[in-house]
PyMOL Python script that loads the backbone (N, CA, C, O; Angstrom):
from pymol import cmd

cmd.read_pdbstr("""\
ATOM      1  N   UNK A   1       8.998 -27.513   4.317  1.00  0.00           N
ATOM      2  CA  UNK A   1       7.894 -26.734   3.795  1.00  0.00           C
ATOM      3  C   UNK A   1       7.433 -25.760   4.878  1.00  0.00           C
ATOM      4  O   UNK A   1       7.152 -25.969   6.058  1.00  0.00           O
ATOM      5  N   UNK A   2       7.431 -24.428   4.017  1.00  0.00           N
ATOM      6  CA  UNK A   2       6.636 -23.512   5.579  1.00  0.00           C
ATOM      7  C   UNK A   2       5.534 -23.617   5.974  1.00  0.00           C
ATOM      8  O   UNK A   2       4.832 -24.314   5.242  1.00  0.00           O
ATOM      9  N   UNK A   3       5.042 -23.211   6.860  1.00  0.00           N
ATOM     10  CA  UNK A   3       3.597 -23.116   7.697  1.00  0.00           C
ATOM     11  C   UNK A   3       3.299 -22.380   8.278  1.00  0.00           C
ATOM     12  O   UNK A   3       4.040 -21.851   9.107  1.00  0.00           O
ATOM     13  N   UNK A   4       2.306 -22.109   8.114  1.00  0.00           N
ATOM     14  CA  UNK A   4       1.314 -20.549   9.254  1.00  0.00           C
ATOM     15  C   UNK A   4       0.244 -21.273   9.757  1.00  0.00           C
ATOM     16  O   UNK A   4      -0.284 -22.232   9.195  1.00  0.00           O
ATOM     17  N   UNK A   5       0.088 -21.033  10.298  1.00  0.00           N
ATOM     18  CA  UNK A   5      -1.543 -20.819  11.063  1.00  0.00           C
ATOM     19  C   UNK A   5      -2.148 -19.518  10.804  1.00  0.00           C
ATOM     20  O   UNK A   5      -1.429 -18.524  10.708  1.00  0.00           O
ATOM     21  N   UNK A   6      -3.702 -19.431  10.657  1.00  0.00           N
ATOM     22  CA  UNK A   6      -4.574 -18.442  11.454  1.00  0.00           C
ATOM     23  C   UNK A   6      -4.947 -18.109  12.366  1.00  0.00           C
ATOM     24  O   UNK A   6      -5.257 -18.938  13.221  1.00  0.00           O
ATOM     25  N   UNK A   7      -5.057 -17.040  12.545  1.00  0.00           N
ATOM     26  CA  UNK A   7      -5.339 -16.639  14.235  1.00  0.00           C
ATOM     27  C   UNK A   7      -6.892 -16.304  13.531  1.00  0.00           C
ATOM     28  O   UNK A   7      -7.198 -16.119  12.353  1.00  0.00           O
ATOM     29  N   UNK A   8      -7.533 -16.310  14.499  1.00  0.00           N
ATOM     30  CA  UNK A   8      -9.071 -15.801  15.012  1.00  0.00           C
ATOM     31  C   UNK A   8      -9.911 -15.017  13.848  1.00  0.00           C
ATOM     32  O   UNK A   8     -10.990 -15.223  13.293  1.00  0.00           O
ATOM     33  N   UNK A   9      -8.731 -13.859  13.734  1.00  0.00           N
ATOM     34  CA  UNK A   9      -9.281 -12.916  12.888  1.00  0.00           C
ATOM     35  C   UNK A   9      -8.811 -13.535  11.240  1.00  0.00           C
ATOM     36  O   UNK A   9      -8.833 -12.643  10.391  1.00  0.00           O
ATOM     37  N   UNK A  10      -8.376 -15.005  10.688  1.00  0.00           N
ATOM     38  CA  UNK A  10      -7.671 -14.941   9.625  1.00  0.00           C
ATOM     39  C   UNK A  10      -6.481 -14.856   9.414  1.00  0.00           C
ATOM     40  O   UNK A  10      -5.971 -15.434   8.455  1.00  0.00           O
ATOM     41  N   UNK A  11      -5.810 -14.143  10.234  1.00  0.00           N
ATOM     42  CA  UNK A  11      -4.537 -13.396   9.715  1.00  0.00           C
ATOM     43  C   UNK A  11      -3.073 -14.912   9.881  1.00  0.00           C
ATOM     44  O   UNK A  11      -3.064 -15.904  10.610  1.00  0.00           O
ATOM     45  N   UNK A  12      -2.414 -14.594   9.215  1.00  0.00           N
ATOM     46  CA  UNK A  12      -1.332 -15.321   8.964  1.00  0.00           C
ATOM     47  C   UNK A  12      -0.093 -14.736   9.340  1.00  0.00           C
ATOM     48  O   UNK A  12      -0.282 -13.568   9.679  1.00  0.00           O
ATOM     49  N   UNK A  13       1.051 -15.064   9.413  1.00  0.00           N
ATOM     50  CA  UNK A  13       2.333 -14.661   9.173  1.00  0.00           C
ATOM     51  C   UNK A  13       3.076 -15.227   8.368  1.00  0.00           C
ATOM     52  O   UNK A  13       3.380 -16.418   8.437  1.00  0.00           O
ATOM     53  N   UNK A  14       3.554 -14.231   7.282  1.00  0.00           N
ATOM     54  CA  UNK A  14       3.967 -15.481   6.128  1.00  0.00           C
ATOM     55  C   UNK A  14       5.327 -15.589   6.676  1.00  0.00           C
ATOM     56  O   UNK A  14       5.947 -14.616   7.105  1.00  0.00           O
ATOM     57  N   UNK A  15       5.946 -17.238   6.645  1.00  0.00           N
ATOM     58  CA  UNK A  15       7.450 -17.378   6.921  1.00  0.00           C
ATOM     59  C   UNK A  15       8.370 -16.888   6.501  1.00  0.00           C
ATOM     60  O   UNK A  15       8.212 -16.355   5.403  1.00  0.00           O
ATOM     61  N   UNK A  16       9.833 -16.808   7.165  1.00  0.00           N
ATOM     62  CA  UNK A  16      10.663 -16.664   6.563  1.00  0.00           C
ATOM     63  C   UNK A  16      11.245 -16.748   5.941  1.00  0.00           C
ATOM     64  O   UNK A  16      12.001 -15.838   5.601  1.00  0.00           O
ATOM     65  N   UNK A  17      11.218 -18.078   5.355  1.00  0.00           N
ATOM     66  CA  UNK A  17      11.486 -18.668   3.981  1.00  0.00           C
ATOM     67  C   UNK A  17      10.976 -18.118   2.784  1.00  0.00           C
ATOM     68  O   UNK A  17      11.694 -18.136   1.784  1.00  0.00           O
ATOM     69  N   UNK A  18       9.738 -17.586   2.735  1.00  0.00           N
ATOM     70  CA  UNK A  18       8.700 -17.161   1.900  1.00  0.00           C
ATOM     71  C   UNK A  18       8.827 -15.885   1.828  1.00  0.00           C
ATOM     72  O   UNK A  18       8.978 -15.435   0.692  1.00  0.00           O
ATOM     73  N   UNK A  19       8.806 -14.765   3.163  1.00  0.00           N
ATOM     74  CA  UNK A  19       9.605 -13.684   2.999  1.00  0.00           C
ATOM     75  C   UNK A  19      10.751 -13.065   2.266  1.00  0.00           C
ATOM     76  O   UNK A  19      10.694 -11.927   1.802  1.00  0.00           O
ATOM     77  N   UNK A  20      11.807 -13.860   2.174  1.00  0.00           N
ATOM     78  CA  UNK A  20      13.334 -14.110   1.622  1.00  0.00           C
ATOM     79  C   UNK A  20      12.963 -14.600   0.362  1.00  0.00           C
ATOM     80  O   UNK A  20      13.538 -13.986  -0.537  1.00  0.00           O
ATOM     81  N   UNK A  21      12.410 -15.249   0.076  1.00  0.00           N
ATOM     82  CA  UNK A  21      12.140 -15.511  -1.450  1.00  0.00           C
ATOM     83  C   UNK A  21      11.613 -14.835  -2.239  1.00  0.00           C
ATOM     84  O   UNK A  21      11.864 -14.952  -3.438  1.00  0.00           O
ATOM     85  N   UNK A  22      10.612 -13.816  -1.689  1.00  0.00           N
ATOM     86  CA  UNK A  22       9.987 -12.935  -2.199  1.00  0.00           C
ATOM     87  C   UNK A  22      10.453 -11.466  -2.161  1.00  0.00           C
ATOM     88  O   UNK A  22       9.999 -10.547  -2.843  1.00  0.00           O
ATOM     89  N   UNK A  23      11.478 -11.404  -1.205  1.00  0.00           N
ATOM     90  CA  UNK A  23      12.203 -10.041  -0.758  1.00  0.00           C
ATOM     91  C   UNK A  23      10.838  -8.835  -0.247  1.00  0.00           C
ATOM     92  O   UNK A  23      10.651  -7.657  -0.551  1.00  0.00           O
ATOM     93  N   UNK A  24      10.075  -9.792   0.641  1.00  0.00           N
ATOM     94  CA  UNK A  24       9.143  -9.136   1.516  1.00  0.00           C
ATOM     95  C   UNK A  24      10.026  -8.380   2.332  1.00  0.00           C
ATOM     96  O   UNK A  24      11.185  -8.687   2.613  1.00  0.00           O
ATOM     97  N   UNK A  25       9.111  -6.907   2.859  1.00  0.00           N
ATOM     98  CA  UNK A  25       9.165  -6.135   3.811  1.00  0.00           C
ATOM     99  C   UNK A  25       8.238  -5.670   4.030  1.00  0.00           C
ATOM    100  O   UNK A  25       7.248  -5.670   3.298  1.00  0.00           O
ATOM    101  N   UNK A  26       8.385  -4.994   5.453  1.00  0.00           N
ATOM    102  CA  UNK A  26       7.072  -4.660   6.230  1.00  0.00           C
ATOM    103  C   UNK A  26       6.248  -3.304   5.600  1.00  0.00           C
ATOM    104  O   UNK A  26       6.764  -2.190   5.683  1.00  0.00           O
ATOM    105  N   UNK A  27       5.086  -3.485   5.042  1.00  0.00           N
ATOM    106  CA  UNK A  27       4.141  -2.590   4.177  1.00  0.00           C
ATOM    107  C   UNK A  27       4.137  -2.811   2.402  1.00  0.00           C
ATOM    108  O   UNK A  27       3.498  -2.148   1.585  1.00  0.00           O
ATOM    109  N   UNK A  28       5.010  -3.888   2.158  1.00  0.00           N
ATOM    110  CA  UNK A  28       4.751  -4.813   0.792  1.00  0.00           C
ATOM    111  C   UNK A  28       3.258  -5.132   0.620  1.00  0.00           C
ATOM    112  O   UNK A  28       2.488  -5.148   1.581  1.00  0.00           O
ATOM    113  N   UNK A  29       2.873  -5.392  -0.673  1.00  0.00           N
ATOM    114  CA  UNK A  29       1.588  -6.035  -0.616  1.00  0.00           C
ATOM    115  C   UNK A  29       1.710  -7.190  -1.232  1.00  0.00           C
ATOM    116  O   UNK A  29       2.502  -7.142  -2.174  1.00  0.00           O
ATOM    117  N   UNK A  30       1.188  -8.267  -1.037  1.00  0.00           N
ATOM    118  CA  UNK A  30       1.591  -9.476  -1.993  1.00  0.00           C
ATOM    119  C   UNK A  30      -0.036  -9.544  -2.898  1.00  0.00           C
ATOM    120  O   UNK A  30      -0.951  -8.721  -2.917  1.00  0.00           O
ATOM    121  N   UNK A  31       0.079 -10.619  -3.447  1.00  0.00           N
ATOM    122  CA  UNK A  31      -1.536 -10.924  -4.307  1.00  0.00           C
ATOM    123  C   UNK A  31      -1.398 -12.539  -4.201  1.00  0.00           C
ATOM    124  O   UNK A  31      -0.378 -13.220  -4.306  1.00  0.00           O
ATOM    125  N   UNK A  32      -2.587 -12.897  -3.988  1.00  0.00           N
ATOM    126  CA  UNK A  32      -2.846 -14.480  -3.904  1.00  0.00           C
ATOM    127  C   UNK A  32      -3.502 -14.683  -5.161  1.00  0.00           C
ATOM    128  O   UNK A  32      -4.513 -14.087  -5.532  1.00  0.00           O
ATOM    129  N   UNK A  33      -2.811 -15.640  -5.854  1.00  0.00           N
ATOM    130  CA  UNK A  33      -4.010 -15.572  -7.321  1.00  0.00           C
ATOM    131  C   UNK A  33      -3.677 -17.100  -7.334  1.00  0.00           C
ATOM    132  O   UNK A  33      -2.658 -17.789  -7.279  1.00  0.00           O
ATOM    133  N   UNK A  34      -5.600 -17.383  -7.474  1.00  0.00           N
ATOM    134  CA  UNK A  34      -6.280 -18.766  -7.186  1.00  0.00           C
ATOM    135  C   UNK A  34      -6.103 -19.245  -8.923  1.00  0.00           C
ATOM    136  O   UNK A  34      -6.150 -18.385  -9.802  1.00  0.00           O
ATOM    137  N   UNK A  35      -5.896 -20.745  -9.249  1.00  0.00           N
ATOM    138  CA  UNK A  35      -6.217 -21.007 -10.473  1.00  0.00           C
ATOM    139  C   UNK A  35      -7.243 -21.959 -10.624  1.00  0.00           C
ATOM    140  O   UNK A  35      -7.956 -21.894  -9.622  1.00  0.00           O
ATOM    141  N   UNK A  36      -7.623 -22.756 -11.360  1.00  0.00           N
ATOM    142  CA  UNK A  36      -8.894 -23.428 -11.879  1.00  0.00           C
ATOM    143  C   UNK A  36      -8.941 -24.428 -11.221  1.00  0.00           C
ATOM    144  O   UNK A  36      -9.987 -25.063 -11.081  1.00  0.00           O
ATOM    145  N   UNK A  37      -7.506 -24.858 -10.541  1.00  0.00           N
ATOM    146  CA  UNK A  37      -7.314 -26.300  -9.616  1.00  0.00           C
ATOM    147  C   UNK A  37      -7.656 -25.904  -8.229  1.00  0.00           C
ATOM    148  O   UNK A  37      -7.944 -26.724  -7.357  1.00  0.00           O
ATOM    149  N   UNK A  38      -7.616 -24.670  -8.061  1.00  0.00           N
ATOM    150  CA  UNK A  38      -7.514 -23.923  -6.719  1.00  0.00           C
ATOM    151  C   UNK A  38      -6.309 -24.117  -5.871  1.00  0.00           C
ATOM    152  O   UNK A  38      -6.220 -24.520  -4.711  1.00  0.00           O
ATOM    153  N   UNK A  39      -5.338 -23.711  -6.779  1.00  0.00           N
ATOM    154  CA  UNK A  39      -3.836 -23.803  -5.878  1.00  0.00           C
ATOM    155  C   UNK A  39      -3.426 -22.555  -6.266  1.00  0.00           C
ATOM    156  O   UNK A  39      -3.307 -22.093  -7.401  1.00  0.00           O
ATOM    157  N   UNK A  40      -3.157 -21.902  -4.837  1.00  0.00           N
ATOM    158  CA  UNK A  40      -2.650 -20.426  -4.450  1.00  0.00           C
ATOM    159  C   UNK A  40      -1.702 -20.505  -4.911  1.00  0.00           C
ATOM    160  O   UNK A  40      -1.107 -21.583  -4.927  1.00  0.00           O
ATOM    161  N   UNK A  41      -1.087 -19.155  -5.583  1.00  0.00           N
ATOM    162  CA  UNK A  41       0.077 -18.460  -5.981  1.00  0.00           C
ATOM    163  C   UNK A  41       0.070 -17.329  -4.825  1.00  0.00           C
ATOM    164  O   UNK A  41      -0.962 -16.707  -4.573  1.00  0.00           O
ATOM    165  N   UNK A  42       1.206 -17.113  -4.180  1.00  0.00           N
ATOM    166  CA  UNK A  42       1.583 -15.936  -3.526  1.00  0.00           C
ATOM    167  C   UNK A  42       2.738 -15.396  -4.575  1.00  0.00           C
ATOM    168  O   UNK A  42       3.632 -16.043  -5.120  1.00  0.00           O
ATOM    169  N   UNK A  43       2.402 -13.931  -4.677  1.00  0.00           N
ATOM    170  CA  UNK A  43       3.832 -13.386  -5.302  1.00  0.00           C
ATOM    171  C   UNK A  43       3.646 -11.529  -4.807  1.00  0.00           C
ATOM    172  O   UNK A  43       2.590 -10.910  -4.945  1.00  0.00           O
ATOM    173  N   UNK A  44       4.758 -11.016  -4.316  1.00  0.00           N
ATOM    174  CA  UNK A  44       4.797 -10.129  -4.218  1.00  0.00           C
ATOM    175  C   UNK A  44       4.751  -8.672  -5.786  1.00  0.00           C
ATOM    176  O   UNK A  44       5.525  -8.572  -6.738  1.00  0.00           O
ATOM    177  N   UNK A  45       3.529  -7.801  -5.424  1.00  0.00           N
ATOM    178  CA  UNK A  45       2.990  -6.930  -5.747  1.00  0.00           C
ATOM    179  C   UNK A  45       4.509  -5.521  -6.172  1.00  0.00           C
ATOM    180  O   UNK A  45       5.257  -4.865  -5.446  1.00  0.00           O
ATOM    181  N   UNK A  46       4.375  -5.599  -7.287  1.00  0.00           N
ATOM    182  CA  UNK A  46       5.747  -3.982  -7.308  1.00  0.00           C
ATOM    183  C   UNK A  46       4.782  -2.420  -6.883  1.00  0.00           C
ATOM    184  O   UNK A  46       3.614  -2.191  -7.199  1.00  0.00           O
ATOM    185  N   UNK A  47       5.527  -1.706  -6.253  1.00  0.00           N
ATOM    186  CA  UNK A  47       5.014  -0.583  -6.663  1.00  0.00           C
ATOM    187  C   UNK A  47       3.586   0.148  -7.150  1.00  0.00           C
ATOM    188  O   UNK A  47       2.634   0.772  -6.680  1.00  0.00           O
ATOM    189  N   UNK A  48       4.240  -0.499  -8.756  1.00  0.00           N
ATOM    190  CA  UNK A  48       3.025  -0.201  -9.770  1.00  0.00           C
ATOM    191  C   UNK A  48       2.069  -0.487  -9.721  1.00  0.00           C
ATOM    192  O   UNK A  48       1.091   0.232  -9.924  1.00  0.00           O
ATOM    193  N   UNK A  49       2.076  -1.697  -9.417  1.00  0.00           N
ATOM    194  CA  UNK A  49       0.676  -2.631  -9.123  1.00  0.00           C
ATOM    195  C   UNK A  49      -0.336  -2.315  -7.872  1.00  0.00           C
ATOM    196  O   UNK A  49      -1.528  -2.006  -7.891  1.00  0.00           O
ATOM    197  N   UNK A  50       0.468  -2.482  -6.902  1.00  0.00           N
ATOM    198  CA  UNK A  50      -0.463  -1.848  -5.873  1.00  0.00           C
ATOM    199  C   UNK A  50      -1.218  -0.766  -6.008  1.00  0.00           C
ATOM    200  O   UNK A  50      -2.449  -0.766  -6.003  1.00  0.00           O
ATOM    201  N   UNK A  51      -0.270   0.495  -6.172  1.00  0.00           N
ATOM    202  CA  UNK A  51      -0.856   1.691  -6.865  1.00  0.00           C
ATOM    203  C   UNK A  51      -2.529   1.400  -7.535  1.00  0.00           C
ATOM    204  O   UNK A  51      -3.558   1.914  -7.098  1.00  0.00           O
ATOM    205  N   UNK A  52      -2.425   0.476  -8.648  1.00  0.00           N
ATOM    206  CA  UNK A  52      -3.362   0.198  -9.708  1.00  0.00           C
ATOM    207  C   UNK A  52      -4.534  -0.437  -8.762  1.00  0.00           C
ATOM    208  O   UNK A  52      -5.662   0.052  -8.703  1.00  0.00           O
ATOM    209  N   UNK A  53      -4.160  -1.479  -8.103  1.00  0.00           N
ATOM    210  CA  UNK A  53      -5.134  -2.024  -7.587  1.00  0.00           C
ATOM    211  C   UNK A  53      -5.844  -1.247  -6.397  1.00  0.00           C
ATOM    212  O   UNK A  53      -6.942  -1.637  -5.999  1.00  0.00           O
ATOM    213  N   UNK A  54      -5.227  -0.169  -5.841  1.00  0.00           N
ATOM    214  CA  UNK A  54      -5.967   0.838  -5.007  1.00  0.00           C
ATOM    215  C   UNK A  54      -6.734   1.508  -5.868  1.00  0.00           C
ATOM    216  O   UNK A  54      -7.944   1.417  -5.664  1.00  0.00           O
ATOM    217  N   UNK A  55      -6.225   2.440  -7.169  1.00  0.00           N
ATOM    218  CA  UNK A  55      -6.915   3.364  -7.735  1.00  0.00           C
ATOM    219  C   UNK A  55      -8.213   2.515  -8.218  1.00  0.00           C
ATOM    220  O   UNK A  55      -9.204   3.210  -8.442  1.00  0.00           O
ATOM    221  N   UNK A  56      -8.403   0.645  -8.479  1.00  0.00           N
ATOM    222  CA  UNK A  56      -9.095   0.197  -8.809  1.00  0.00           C
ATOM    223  C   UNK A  56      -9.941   0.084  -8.053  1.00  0.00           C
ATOM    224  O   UNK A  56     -11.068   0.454  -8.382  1.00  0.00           O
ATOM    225  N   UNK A  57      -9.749  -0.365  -7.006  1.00  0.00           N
ATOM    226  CA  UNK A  57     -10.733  -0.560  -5.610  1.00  0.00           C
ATOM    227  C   UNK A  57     -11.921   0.557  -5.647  1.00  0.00           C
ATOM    228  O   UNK A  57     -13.140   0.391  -5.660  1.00  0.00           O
ATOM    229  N   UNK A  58     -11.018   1.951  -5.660  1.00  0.00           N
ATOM    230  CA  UNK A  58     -12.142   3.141  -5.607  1.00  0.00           C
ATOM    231  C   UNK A  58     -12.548   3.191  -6.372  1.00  0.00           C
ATOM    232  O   UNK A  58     -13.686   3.385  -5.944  1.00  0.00           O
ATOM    233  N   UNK A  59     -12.691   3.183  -7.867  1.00  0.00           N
ATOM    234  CA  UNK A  59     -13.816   2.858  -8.938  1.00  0.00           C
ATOM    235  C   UNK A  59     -14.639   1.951  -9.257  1.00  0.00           C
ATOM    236  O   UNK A  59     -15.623   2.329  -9.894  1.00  0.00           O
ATOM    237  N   UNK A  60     -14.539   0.718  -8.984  1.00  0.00           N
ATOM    238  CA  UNK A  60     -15.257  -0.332  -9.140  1.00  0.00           C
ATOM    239  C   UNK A  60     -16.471  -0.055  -8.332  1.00  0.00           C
ATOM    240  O   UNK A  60     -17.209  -0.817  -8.957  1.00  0.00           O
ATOM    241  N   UNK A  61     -17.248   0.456  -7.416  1.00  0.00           N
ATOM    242  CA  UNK A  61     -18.143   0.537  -7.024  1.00  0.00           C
ATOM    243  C   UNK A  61     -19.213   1.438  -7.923  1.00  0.00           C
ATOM    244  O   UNK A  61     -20.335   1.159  -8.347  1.00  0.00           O
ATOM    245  N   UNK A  62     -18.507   2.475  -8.021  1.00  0.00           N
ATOM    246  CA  UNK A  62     -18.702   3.366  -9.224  1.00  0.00           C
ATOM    247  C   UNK A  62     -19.077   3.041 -10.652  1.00  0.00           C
ATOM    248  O   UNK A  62     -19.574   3.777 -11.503  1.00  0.00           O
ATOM    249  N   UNK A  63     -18.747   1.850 -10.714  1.00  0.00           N
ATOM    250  CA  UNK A  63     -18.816   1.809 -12.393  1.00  0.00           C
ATOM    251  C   UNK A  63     -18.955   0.071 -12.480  1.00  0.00           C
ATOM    252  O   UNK A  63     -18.743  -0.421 -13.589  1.00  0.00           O
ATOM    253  N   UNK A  64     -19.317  -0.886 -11.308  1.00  0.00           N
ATOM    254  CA  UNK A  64     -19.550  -1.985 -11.591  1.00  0.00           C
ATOM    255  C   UNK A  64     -20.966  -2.351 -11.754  1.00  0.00           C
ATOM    256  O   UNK A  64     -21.253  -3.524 -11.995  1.00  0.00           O
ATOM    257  N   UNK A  65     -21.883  -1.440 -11.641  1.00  0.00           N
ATOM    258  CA  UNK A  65     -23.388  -1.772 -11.749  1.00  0.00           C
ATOM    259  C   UNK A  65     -23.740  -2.360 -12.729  1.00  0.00           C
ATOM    260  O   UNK A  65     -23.117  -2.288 -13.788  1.00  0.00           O
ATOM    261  N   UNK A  66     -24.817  -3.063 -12.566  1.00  0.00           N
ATOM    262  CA  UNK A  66     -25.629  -3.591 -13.732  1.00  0.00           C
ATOM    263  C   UNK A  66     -26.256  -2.256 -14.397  1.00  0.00           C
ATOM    264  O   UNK A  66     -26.679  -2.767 -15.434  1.00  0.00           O
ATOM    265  N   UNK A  67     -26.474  -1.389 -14.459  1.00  0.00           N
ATOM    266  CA  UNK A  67     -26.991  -0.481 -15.008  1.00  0.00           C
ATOM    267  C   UNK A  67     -25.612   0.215 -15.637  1.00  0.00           C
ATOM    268  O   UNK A  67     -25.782   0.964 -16.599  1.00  0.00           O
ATOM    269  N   UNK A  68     -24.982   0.118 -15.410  1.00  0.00           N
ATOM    270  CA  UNK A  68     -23.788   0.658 -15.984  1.00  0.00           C
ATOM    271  C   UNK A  68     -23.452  -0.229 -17.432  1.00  0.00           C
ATOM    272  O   UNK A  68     -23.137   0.116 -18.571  1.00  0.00           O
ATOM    273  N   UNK A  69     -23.720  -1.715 -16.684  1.00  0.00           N
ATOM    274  CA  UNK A  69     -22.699  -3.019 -17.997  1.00  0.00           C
ATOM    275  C   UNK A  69     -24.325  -2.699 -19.010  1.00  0.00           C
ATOM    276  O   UNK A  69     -24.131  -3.312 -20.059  1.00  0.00           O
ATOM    277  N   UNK A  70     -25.464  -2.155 -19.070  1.00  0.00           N
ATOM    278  CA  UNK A  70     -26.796  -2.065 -19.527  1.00  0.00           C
ATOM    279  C   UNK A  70     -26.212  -0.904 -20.762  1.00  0.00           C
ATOM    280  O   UNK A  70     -26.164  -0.918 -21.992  1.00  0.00           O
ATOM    281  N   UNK A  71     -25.885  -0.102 -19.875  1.00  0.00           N
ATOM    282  CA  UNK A  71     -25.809   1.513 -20.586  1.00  0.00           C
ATOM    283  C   UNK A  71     -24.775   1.396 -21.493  1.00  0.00           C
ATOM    284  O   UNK A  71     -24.806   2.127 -22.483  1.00  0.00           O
ATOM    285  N   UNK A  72     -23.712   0.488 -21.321  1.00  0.00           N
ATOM    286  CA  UNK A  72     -22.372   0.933 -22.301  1.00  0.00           C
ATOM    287  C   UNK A  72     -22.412  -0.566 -23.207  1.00  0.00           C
ATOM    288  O   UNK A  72     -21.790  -0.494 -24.266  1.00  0.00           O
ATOM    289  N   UNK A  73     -22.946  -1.658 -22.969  1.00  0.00           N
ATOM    290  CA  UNK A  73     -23.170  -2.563 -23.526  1.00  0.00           C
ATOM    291  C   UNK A  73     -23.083  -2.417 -24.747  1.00  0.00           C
ATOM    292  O   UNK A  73     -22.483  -3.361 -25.259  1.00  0.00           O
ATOM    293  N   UNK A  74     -23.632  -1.147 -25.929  1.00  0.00           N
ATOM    294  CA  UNK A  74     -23.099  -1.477 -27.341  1.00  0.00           C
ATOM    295  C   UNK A  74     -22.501  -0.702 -27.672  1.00  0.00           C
ATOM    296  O   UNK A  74     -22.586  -0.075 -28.728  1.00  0.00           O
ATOM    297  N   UNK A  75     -21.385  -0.535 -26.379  1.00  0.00           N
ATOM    298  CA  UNK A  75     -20.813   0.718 -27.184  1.00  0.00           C
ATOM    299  C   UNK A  75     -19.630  -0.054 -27.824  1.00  0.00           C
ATOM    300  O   UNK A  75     -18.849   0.526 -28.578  1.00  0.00           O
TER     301      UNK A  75
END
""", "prot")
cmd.dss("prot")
cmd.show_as("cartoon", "prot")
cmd.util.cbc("prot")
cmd.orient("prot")
């Protein structure tokens, strides 16, 4: 089974095993998605996705307000 540690700041290095399975390379993004048991999924991110989840990042501030979910609420 692989293993990382954290360093200081968090950060990990994911193994090689895990790398190779995933056909990681350097500037990939992966996604950790937690489920109801709280057991991590790692799976590497295509392309597309990343893309999405950047263009998402910059709107959500924009458009996550409570005055926002107020205003469009019956629409």
């Amino acid at each position: 089974m692989p293993v990382s540690r954290l360093t200081y700041k968090y950060q990990a290095t994911i193994p090689r095993q895990v790398r190779e399975v995933l056909a990681l390379g350097a500037g990939d993004y992966v996604n950790f998605i937690v489920d109801a048991e709280g057991d991590v999924t790692v799976r590497k991110l295509q392309p597309q996705d990343s893309e999405l989840q950047a263009l998402e990042a910059t709107l959500a501030p924009e458009w996550g307000s409570s005055e926002d979910d107020e205003a469009y609420e019956n629409l």
